[in-house]
N, CA and C atoms as an extended XYZ file, in Angstrom:
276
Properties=species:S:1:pos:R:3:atomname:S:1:resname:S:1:resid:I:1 pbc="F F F"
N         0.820       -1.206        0.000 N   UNK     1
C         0.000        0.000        0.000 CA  UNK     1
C         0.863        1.269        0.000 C   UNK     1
N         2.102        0.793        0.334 N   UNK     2
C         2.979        2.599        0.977 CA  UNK     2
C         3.654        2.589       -0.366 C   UNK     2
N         4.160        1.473       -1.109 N   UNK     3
C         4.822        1.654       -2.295 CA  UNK     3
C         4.829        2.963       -3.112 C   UNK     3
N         5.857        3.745       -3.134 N   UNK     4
C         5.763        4.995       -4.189 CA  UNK     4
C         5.284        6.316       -3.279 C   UNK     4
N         4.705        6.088       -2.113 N   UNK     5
C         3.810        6.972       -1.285 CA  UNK     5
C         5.139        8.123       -1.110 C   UNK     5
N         6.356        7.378       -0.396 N   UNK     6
C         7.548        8.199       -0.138 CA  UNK     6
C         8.704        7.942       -0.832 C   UNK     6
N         9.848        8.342       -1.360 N   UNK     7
C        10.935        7.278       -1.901 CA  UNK     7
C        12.293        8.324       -1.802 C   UNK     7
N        13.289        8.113       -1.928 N   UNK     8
C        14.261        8.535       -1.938 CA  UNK     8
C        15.206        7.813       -3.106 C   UNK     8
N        16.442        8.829       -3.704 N   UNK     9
C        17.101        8.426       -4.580 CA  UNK     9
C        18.717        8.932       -4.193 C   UNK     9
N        19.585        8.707       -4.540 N   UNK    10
C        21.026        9.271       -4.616 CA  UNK    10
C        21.483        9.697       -6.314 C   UNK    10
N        21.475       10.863       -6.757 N   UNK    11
C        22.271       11.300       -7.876 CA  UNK    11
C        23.369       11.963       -7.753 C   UNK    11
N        24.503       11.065       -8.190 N   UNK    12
C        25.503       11.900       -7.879 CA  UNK    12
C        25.973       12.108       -6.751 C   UNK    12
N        25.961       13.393       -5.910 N   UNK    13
C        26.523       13.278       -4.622 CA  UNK    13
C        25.348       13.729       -3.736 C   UNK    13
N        24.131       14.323       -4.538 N   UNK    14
C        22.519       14.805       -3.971 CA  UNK    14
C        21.774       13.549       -3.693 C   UNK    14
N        21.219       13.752       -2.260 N   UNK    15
C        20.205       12.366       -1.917 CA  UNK    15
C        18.918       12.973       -1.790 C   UNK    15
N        18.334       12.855       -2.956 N   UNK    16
C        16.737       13.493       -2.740 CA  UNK    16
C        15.733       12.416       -2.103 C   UNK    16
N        14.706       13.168       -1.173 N   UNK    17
C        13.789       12.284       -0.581 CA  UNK    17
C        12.579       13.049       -0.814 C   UNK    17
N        11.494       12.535       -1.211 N   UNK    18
C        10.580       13.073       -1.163 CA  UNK    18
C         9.421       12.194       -0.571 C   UNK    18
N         8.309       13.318       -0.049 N   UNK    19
C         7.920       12.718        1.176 CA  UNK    19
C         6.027       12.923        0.529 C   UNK    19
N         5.223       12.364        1.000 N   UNK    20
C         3.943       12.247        0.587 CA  UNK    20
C         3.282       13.157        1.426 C   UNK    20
N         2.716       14.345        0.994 N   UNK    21
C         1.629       15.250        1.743 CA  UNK    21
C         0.534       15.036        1.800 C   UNK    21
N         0.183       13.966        1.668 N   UNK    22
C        -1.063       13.538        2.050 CA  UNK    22
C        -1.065       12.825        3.224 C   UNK    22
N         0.125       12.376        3.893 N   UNK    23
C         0.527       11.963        4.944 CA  UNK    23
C         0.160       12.797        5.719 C   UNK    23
N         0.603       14.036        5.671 N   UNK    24
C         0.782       15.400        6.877 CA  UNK    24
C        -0.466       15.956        6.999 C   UNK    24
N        -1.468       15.583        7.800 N   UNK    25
C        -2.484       15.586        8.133 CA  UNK    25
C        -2.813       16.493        9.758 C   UNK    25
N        -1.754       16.672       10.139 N   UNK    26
C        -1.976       17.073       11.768 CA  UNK    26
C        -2.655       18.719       11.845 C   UNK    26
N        -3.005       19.284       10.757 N   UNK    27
C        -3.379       20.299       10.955 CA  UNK    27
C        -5.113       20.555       10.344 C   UNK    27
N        -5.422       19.306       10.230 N   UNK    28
C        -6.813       19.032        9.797 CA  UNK    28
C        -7.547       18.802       11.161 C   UNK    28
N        -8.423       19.625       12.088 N   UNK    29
C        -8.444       19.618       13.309 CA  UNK    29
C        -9.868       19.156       13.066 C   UNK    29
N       -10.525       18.770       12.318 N   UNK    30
C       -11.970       18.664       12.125 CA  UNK    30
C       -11.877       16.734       10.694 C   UNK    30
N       -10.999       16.747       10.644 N   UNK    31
C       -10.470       15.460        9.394 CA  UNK    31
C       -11.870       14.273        9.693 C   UNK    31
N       -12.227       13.582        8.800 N   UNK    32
C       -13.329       13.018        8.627 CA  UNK    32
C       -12.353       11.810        8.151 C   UNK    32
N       -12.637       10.536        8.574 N   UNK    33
C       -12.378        9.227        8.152 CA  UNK    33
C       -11.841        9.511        6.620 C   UNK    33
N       -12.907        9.681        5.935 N   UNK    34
C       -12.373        9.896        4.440 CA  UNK    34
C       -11.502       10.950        3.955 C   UNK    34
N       -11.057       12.107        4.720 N   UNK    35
C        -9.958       12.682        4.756 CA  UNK    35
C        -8.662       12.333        4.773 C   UNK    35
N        -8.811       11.212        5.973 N   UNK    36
C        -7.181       10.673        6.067 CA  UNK    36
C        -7.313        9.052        6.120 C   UNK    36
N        -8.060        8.704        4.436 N   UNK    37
C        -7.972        7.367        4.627 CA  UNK    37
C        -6.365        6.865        4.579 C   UNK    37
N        -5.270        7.593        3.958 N   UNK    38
C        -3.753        7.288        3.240 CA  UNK    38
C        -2.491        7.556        4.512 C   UNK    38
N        -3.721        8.441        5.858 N   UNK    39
C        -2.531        8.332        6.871 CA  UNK    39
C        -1.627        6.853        7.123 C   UNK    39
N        -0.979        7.144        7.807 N   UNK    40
C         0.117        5.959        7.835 CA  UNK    40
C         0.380        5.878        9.509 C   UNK    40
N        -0.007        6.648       10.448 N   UNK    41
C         0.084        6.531       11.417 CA  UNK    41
C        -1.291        5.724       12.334 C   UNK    41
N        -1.415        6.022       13.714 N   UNK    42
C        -2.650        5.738       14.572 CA  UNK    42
C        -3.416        6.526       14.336 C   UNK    42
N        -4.596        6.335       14.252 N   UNK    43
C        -6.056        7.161       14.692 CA  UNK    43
C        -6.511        6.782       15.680 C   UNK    43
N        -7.087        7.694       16.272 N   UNK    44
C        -8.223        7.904       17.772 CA  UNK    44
C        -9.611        7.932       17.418 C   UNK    44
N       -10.528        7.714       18.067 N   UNK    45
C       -12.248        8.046       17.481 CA  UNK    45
C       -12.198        9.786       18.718 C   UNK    45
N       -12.824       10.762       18.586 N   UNK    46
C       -12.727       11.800       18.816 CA  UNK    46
C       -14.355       12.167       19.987 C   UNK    46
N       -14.509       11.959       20.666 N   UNK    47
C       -15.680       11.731       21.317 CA  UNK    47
C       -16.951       13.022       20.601 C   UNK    47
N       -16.432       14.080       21.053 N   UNK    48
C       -17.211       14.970       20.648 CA  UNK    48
C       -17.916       15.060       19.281 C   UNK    48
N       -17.437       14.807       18.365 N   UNK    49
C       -18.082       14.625       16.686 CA  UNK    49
C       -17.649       13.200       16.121 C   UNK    49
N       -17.399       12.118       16.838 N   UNK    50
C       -17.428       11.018       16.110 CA  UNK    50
C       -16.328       10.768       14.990 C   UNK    50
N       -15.392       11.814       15.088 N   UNK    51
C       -14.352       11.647       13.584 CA  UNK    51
C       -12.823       10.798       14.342 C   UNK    51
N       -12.447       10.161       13.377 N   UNK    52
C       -10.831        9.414       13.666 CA  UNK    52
C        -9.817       10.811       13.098 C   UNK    52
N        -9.211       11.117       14.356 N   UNK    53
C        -8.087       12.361       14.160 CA  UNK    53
C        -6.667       11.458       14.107 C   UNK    53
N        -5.636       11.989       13.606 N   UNK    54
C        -4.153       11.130       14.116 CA  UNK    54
C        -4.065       11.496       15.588 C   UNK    54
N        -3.270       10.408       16.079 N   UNK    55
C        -3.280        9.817       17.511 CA  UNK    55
C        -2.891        8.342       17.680 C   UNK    55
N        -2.766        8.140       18.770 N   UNK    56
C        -2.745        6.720       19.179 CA  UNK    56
C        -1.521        6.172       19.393 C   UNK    56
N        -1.445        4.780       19.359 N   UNK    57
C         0.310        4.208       19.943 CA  UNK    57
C         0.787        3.747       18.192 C   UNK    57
N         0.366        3.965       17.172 N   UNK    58
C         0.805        3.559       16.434 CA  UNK    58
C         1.981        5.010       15.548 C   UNK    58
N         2.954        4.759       15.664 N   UNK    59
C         3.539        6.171       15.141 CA  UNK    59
C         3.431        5.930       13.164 C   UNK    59
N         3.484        7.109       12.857 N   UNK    60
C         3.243        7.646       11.766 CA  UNK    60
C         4.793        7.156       10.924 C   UNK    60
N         4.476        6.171        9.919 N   UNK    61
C         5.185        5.314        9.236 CA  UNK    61
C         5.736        6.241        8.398 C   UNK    61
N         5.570        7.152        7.793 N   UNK    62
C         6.417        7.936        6.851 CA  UNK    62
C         7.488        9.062        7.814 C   UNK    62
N         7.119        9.067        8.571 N   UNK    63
C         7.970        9.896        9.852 CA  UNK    63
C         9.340        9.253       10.679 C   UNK    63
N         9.249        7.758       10.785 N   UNK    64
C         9.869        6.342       10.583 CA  UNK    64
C        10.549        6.656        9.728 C   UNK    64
N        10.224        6.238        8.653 N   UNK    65
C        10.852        6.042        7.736 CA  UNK    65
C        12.173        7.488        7.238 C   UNK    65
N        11.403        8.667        7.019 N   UNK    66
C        12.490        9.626        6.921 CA  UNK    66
C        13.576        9.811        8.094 C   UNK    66
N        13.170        9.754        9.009 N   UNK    67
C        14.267        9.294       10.421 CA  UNK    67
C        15.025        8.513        9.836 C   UNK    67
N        15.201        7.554        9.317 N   UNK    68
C        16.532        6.555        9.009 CA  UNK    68
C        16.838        7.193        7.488 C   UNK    68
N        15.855        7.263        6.445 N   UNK    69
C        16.501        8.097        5.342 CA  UNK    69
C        17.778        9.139        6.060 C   UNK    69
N        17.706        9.349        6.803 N   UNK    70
C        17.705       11.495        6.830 CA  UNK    70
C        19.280       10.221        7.244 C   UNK    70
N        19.291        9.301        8.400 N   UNK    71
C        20.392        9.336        8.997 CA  UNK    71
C        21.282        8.141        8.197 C   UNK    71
N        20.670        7.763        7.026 N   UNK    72
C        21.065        6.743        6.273 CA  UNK    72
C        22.231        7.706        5.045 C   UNK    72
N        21.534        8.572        4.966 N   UNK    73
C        22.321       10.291        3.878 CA  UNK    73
C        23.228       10.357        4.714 C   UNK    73
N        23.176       10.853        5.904 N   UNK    74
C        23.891       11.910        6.802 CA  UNK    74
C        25.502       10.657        7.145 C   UNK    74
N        25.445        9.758        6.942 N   UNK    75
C        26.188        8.855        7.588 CA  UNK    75
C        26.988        8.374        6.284 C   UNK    75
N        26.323        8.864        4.816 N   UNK    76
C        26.829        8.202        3.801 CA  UNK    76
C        27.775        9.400        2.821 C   UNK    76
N        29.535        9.236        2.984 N   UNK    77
C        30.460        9.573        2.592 CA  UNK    77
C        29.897       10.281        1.492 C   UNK    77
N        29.486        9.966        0.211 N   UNK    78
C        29.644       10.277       -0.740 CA  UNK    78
C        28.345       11.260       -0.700 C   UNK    78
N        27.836       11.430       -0.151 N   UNK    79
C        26.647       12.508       -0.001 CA  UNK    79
C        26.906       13.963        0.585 C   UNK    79
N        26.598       15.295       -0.684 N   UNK    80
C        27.403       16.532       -0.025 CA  UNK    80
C        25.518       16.998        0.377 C   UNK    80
N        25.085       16.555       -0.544 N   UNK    81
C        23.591       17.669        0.212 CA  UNK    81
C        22.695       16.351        0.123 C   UNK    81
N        21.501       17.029        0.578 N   UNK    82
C        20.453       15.943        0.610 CA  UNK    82
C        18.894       16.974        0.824 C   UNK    82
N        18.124       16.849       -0.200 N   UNK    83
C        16.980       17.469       -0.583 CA  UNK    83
C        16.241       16.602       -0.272 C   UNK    83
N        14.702       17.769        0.532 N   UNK    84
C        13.557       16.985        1.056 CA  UNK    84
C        12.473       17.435        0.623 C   UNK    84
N        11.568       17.396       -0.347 N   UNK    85
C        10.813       18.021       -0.394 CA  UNK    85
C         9.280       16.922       -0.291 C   UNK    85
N         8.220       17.831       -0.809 N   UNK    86
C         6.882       16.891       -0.523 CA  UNK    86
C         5.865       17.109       -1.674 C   UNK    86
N         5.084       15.952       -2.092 N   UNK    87
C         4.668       15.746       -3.045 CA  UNK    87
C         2.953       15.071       -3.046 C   UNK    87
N         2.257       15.752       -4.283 N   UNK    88
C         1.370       15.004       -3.620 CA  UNK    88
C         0.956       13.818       -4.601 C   UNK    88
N         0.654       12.691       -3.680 N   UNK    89
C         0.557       11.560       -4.769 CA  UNK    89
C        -1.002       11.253       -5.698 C   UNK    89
N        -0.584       10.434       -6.674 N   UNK    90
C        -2.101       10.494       -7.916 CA  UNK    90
C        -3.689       10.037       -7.251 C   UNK    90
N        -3.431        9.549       -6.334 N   UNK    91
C        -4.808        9.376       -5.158 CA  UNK    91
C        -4.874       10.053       -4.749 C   UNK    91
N        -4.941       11.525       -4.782 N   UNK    92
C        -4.987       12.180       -3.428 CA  UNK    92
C        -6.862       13.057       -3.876 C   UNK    92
């Protein structure tokens, strides 16, 4: 399901990562199930209006994942920069 969602490449001595904005959801304070069906983290049920917000013990898998990107670059010799940017994917 996450395939393609995030990916990273090395050209040259640049390690680009790009990251899925449809992931980054934390500022949707009202988000409806069908808002963040593509989150990657935990949801909560929200008492007051019935909606699943991010939350919970499950941490947010693309957030994971750039954590070891970021320190997988940072640790690798042949890398002078490393670009992050965010993208949004063809489901969105």
């Amino acid at each position: 399901m996450l395939q393609g969602r995030f990916w990273s490449v090395q050209v040259g001595t640049v390690y680009f990562i790009a990251l899925d904005a449809d992931d980054v959801i934390n500022q949707l304070s009202d988000a409806t199930p069908e808002a963040i069906v593509g989150y990657t983290g935990g949801l909560v049920s929200r008492d007051s209006d019935y909606s699943l917000v991010p939350g919970g013990s499950q941490p947010n898998l693309q957030t994971l994942w750039l954590e070891r990107e970021l320190r997988k670059a940072r640790l690798e010799p042949s890398v002078d920069m490393i670009v992050v940017s965010m993208h949004q994917t063809p489901m969105s």
